[in-house]
VOBA-1610 file (N, C-alpha, C; in pm, whole numbers, padded with zeros to 5 digits, always signed):
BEGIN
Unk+00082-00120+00000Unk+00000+00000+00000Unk+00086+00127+00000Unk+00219+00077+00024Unk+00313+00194-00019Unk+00302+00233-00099Unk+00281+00375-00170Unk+00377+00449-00294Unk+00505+00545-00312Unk+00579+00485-00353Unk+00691+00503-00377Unk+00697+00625-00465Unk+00828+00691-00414Unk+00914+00863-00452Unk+00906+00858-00566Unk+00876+00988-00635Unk+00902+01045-00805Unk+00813+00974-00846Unk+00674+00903-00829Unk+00589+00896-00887Unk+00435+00990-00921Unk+00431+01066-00772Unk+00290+01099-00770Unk+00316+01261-00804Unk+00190+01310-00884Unk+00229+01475-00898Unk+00241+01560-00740Unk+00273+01657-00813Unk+00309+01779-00670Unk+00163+01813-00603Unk+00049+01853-00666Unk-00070+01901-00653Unk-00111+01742-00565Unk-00122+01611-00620Unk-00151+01521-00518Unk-00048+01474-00413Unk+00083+01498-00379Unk+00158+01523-00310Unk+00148+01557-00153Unk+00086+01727-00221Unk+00066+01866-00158Unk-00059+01856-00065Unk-00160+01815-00169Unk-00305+01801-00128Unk-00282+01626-00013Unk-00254+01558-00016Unk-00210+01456+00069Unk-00164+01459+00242Unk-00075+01558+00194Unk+00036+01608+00294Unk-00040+01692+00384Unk-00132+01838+00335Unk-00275+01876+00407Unk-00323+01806+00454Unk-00401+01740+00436Unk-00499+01645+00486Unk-00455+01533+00592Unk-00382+01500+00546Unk-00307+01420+00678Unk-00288+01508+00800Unk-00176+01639+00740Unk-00147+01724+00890Unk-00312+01773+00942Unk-00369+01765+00880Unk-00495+01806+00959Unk-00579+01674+01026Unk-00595+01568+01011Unk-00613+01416+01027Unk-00525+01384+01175Unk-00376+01435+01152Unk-00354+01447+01278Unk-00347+01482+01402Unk-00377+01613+01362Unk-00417+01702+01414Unk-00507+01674+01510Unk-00637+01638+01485Unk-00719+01567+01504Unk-00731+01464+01627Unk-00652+01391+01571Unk-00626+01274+01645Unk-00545+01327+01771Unk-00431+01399+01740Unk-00386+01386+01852Unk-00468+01483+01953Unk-00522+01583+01955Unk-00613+01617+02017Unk-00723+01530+02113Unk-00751+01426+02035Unk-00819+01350+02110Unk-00742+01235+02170Unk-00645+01244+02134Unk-00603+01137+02223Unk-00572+01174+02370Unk-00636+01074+02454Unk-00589+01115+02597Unk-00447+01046+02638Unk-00390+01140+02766Unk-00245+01074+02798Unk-00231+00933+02854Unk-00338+00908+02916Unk-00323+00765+02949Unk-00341+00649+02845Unk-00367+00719+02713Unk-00365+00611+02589Unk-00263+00571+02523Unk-00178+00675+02595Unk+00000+00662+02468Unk-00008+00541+02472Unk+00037+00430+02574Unk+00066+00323+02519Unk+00040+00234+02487Unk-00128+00193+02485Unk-00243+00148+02399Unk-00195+00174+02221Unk-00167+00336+02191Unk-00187+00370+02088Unk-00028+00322+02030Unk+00063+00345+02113Unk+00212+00275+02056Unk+00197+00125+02031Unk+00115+00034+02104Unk+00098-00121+02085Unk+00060-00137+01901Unk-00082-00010+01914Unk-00113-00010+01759Unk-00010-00006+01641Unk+00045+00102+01718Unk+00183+00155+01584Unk+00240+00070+01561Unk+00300+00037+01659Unk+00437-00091+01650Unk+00341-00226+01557Unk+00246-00206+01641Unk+00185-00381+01498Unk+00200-00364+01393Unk+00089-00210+01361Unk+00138-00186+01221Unk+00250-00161+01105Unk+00338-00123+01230Unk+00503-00142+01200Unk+00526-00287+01138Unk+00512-00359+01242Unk+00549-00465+01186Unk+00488-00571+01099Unk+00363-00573+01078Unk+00263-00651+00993Unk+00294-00581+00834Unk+00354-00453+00837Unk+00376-00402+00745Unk+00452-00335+00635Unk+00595-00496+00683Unk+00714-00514+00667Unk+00752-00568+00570Unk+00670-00673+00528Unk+00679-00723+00441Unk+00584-00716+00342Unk+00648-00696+00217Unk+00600-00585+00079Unk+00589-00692+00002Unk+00504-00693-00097Unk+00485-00790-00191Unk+00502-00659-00340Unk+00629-00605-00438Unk+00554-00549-00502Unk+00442-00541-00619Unk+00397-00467-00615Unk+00276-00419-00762Unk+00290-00299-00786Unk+00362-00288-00900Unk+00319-00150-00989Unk+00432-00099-00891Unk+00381+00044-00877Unk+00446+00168-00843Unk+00405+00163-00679Unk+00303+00054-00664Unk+00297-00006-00484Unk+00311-00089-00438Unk+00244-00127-00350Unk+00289-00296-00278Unk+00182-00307-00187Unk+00194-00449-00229Unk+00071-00562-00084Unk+00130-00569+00011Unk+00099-00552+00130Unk+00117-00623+00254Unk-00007-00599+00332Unk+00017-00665+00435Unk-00086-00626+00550Unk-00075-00492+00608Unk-00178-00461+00649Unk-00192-00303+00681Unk-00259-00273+00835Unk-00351-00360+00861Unk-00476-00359+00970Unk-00492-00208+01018Unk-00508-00154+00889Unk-00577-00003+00932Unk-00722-00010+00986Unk-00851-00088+00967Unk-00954-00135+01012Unk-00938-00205+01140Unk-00856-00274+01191Unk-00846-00297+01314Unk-00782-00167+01404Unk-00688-00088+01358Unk-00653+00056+01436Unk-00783+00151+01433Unk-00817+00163+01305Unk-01014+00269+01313Unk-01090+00216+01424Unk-01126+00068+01438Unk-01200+00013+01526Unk-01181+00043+01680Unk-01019+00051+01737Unk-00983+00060+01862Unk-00942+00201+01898Unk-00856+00298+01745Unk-00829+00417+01793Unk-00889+00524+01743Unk-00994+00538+01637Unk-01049+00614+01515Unk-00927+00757+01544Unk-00926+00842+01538Unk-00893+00915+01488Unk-00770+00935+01512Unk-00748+00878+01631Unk-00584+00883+01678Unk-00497+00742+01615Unk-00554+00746+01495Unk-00506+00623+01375Unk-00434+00696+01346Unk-00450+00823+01304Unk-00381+00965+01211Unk-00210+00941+01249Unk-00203+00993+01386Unk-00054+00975+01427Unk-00025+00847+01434Unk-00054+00736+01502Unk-00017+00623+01504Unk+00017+00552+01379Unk-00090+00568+01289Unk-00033+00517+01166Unk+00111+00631+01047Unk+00084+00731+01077Unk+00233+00828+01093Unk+00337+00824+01106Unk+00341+00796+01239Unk+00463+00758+01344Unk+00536+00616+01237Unk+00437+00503+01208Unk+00446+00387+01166Unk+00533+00417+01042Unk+00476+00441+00960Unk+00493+00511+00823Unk+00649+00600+00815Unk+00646+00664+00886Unk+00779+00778+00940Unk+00919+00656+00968Unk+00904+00572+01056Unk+00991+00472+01061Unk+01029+00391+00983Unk+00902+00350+00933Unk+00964+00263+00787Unk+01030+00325+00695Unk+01003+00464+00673Unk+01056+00501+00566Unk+01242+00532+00616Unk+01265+00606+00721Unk+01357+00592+00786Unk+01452+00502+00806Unk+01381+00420+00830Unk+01503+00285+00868Unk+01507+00153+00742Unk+01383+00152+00668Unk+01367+00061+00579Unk+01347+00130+00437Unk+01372+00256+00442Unk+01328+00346+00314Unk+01228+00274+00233Unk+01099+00218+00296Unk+00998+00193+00231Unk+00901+00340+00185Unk+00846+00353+00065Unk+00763+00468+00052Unk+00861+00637+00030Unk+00914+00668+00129Unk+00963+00821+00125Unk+00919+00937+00201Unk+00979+01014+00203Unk+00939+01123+00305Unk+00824+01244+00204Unk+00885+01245+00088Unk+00759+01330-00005Unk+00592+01242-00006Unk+00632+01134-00001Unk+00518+01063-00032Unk+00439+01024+00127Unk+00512+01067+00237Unk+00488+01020+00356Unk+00342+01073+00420Unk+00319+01206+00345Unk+00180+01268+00341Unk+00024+01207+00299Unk+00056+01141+00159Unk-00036+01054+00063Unk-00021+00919+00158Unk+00069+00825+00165Unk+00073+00747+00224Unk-00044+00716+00335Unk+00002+00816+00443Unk-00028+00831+00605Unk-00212+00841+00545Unk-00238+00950+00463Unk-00412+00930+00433Unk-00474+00808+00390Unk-00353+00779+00326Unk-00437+00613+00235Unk-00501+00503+00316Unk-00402+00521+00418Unk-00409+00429+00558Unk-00521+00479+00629Unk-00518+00604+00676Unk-00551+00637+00827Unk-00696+00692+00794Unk-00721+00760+00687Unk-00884+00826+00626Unk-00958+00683+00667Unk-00939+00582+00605Unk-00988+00465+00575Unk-01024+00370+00729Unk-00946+00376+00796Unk-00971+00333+00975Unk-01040+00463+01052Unk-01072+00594+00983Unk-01138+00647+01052Unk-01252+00635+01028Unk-01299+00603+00888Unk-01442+00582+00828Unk-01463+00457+00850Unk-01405+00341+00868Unk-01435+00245+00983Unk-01476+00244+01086Unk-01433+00351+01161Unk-01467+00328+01266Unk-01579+00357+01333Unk-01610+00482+01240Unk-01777+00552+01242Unk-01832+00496+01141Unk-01844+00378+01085Unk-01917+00314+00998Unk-01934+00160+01065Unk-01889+00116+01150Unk-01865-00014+01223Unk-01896-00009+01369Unk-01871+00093+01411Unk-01837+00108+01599Unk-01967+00014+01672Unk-02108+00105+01630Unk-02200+00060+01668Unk-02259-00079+01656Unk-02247-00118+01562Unk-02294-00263+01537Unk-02171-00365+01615Unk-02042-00353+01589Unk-01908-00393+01657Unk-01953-00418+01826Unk-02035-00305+01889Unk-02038-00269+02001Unk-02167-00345+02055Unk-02242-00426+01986Unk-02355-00501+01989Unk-02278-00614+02098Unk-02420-00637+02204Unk-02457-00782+02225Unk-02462-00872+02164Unk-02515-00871+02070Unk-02534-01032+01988Unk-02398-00971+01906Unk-02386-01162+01948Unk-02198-01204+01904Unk-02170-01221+01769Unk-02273-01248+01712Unk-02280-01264+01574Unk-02274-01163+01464Unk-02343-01056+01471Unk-02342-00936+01455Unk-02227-00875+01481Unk-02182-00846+01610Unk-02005-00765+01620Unk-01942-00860+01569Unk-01871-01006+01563Unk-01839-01038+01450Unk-01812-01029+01304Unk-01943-00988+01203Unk-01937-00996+01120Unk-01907-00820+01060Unk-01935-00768+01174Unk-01957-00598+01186Unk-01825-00574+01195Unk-01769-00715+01248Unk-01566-00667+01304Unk-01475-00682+01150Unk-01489-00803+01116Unk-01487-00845+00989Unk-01518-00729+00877Unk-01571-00664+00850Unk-01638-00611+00756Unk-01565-00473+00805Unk-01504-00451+00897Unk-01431-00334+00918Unk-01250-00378+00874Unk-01231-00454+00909Unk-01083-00518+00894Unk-01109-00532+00703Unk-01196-00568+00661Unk-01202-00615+00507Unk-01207-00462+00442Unk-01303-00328+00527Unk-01380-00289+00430Unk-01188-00157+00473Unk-01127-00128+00558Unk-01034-00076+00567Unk-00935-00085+00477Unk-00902-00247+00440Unk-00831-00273+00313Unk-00864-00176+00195Unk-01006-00214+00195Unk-01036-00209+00036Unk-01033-00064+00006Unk-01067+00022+00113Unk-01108+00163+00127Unk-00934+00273+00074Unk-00875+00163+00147Unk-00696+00215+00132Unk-00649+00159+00006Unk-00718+00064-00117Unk-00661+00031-00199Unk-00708+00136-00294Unk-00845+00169-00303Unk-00918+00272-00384Unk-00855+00363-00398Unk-00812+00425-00240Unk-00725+00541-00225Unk-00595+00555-00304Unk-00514+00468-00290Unk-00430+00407-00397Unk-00393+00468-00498Unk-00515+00418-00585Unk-00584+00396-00693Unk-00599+00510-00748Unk-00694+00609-00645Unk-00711+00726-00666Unk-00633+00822-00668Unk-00488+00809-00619Unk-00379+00912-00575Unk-00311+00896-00732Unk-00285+00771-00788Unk-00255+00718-00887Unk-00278+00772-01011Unk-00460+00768-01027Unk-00503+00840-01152Unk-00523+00987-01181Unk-00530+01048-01016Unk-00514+01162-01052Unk-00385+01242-01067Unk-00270+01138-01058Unk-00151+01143-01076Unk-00120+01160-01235Unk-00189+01080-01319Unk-00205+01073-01494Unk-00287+00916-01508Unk-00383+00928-01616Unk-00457+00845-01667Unk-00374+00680-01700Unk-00215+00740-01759Unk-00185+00602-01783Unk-00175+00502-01664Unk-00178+00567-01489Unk-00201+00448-01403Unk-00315+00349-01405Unk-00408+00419-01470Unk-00566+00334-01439Unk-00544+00208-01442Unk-00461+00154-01538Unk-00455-00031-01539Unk-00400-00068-01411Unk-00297-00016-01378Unk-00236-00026-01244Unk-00326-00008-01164Unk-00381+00055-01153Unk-00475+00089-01015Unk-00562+00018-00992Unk-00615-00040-01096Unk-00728-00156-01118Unk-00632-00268-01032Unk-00537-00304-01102Unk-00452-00409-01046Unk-00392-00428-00934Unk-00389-00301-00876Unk-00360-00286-00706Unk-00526-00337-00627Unk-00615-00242-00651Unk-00720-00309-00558Unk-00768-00511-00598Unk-00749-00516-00685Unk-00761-00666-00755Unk-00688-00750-00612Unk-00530-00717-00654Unk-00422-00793-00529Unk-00453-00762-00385Unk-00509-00677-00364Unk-00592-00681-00223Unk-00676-00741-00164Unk-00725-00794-00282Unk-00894-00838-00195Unk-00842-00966-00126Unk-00705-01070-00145Unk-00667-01176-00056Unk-00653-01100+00095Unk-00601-00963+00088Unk-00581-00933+00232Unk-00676-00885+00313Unk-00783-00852+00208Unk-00888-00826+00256Unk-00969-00906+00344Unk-00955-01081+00293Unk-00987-01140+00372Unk-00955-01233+00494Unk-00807-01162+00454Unk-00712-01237+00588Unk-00710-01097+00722Unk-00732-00934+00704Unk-00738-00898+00800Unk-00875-00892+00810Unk-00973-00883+00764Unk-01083-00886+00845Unk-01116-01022+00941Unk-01085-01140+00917Unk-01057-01253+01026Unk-00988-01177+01116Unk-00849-01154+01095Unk-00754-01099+01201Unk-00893-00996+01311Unk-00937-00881+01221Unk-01019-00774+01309Unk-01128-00856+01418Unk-01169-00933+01322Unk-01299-01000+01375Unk-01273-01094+01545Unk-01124-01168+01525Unk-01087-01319+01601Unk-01069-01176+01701Unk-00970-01044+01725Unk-00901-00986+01818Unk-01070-00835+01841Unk-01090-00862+01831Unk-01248-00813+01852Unk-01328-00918+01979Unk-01357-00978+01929Unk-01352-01095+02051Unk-01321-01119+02119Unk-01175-01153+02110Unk-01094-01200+02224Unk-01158-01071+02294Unk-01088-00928+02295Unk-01022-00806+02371Unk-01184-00775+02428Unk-01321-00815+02353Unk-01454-00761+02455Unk-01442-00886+02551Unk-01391-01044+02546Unk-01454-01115+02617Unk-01331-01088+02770Unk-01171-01037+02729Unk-01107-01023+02828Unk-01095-00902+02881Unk-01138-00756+02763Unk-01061-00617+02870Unk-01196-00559+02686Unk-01288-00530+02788Unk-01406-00493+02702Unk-01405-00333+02715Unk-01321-00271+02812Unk-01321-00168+02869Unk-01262-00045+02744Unk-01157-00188+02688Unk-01063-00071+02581Unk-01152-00017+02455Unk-01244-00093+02422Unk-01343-00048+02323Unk-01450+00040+02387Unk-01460+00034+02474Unk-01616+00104+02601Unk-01518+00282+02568Unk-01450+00267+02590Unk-01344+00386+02642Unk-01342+00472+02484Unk-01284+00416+02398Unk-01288+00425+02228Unk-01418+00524+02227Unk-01506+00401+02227Unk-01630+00455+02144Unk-01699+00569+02258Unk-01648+00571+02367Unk-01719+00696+02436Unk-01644+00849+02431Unk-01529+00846+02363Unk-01486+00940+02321Unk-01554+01032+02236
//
């Protein structure tokens, strides 16, 4: 879900790079101090689940679990997935520091509209329902960040469109390996420490 330096225009760059600093903005505002290290557990996963690159095109597959971060941190995804992003590029020069703007949205827009598109049903009694409500946030986060992609891509120049098609295509396997992931750790975390989602969604 990386995109990589000297590909994307300046205007989607620019416009990227906004939106994020304001996304974080955001987030960190709401984040309270006793969450730092809730919200570092997030980072660091995503750090690491998102290490290994498969490439495509001018991006790459890997796992992302931006839908599992929307679900537990919505808006304080912004920095956390940032922070994430900032390191890799740093130490693993995955992606780039121009592109670190576009990036950070592709991810983090997508777990925030998760999270206000999922919370409530997620937050249900019947087990069956937050289940499939968990699932469908872990799947629909993928797909939401591949579009994005996609979209940074074509409005980059028309000749990506085949590419872009072909990036969300190679997703939809991860689509259905993190929404399991969202769904199984959804579960677990209401049946042992239900508190960390109670806390989330009363923000």
């Amino acid at each position: 879900m990386h995109i990589s330096e000297g590909i994307l225009s300046a205007p989607v760059l620019l416009g990227g790079s906004v939106l994020s600093a304001g996304g974080t903005a955001i987030g960190l505002k709401k984040m309270a101090y006793e969450k730092t290290p809730q919200v570092a557990i997030f980072s660091a996963a995503f750090f690491v689940a998102s290490l290994v690159h498969v490439p495509v095109g001018p991006s790459s597959v890997h796992l992302i679990l931006n839908g599992l971060m929307g679900c537990f941190l919505g808006w304080v995804a912004f920095p956390a997935i940032l922070i994430g992003l900032f390191l890799q590029t740093v130490l693993f020069q995955f992606g780039g520091i121009t592109v670190l703007g576009v990036n950070t949205l592709n991810m983090a827009l997508p777990a925030v509209l998760c999270f206000y598109l999922f919370r409530s049903a997620i937050m249900s009694q019947n087990q069956l329902i937050s289940m499939i409500s968990a699932f469908l946030c872990g799947a629909s986060g993928v797909f939401m960040g591949a579009i994005m992609v996609a979209i940074s891509l074509v409005f980059t120049g028309e000749s990506f469109l085949e590419v872009a098609g072909l990036i969300v295509m190679a997703h939809i396997p991860i689509m259905i390996v993190e929404g399991i992931i969202t769904a199984f750790c959804v579960k677990f975390l209401k049946r042992v420490k239900p508190e960390i989602l109670e806390d989330v969604y009363a923000h």
